[in-house]
C-alpha positions as CSV (number, residue, x, y, z in Angstrom):
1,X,47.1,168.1,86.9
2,X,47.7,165.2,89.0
3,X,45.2,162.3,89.4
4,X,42.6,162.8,92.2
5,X,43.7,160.6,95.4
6,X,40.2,158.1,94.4
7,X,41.7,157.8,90.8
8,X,45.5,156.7,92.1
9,X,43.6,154.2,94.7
10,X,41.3,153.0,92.0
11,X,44.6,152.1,90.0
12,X,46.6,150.8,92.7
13,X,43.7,148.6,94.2
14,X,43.0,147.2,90.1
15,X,46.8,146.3,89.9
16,X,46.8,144.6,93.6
17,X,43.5,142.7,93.0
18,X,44.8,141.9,89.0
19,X,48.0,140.4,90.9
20,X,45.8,138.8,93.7
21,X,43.8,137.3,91.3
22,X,47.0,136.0,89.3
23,X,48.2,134.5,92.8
24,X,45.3,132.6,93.5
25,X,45.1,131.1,90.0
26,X,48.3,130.0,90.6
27,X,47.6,128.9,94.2
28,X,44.7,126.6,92.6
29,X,47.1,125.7,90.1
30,X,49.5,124.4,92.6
31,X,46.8,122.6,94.8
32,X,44.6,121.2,91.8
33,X,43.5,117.4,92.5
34,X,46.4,116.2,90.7
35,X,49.2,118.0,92.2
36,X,47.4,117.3,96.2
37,X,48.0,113.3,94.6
38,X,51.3,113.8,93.0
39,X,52.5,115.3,96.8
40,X,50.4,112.7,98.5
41,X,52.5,109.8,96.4
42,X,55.8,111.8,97.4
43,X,55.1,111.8,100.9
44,X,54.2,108.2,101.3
45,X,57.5,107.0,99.4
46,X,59.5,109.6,102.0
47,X,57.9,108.0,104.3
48,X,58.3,104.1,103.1
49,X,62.0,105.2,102.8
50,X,62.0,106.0,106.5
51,X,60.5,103.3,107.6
52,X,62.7,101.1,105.7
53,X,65.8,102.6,106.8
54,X,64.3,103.0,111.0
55,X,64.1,99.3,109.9
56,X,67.6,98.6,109.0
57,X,69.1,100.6,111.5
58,X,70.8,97.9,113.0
59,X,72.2,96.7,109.8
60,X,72.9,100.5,108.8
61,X,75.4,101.0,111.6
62,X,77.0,97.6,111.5
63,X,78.1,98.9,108.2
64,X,79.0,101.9,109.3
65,X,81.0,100.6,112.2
66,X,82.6,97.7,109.7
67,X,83.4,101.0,106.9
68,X,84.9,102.9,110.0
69,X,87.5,99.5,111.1
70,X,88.5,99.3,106.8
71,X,89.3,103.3,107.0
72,X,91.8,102.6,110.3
73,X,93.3,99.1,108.8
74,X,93.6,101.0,105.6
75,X,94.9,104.2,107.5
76,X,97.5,101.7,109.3
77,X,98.4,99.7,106.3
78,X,99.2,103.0,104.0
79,X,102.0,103.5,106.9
80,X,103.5,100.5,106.8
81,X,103.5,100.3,102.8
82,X,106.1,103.1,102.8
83,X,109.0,100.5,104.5
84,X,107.9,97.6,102.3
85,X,108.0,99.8,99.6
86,X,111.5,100.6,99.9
87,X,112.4,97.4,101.0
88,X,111.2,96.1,97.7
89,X,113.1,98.6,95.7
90,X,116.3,97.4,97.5
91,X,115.3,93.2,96.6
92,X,114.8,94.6,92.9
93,X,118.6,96.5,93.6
94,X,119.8,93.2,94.4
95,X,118.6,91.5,91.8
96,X,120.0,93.9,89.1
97,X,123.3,93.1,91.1
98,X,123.1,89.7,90.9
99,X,121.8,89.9,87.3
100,X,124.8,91.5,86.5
101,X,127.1,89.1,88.5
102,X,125.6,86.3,87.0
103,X,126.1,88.1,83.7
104,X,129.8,88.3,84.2
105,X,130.0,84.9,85.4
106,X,128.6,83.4,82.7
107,X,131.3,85.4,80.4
108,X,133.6,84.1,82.4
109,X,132.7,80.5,82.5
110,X,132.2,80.8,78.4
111,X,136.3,82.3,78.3
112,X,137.2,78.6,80.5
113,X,135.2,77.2,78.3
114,X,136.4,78.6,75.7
115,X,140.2,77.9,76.5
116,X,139.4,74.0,78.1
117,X,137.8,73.6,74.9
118,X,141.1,74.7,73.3
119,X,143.3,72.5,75.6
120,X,140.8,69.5,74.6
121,X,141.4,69.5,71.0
122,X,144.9,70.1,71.4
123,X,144.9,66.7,73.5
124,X,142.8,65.2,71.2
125,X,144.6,66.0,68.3
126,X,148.1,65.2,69.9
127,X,147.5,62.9,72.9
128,X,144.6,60.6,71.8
129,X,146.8,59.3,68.9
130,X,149.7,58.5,70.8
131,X,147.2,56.8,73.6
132,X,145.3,54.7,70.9
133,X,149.0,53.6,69.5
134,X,150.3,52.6,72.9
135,X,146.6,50.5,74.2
136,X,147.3,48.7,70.5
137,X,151.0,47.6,71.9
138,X,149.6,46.8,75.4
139,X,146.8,44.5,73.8
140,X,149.8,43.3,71.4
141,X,151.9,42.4,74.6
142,X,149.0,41.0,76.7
143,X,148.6,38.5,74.2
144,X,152.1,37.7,74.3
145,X,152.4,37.8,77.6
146,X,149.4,35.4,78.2
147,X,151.0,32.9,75.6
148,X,154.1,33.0,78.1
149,X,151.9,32.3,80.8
150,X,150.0,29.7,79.3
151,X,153.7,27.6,77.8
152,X,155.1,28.1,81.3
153,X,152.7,26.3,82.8
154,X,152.6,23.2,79.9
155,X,156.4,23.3,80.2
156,X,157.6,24.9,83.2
157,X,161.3,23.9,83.2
């Protein structure tokens, strides 16, 4: 007991004029007044957008030109960096070297200082003494010496 051919068409041609109907709901839906001005605002700013850019097309590929030169300088200078890279790493080399030397030099210079300062207060202690004692005799004999000079020449015979 199947469905006569006219019932089974009936039902198909309901469901495909139900979903036909759904379709052009949604259709009017889409199209309404409010949608055809929403669109009709899109396309004018697409279009302002074009025009602007067709209008700065010079400018536009002057930058593009300038961005392409920065990539190659940039391109070139990241080749180069490597060398000056290393050659810094050999300046700061040096100068860890000559930290060091300067370091040991200073050590040493502190050790002569060290020992000069030794040999200075050993000369103070016995040298200076004997010096101040023999300037006292030399002052003590250029006075007596410049009383000789001065009775030689009031008496010379």
């Amino acid at each position: 007991t199947k469905p006569s051919l006219s019932a089974r068409l009936e039902n198909v041609l309901t469901t495909v004029l139900t979903k036909l109907d759904s379709i052009s709901s949604n259709v009017n839906a889409i199209l309404s007044d409010e949608n055809r001005t929403a669109f009709a605002a899109v396309v004018a700013d697409v279009a302002l957008v074009a025009h602007t850019i067709a209008a700065r097309r010079d400018a536009l590929d002057s930058g593009l030109a300038h961005a392409a030169r920065t990539f190659e300088n940039t391109s070139r200078a990241s080749a180069q960096i490597g060398p000056v890279i290393d050659r810094v790493g050999r300046s700061a080399d040096a100068v860890g070297t000559m930290g060091t030397e300067v370091a040991r030099t200073t050590a040493s210079a502190g050790k002569t200082f060290d020992a000069v300062g030794a040999d200075m207060q050993r000369f103070s202690a016995e040298t200076l003494p004997e010096l101040e004692r023999l300037l006292a005799e030399l002052s003590v004999l250029s006075t007596s010496l410049r009383r000789l000079a001065e009775q030689t020449e009031r008496n010379p015979a």
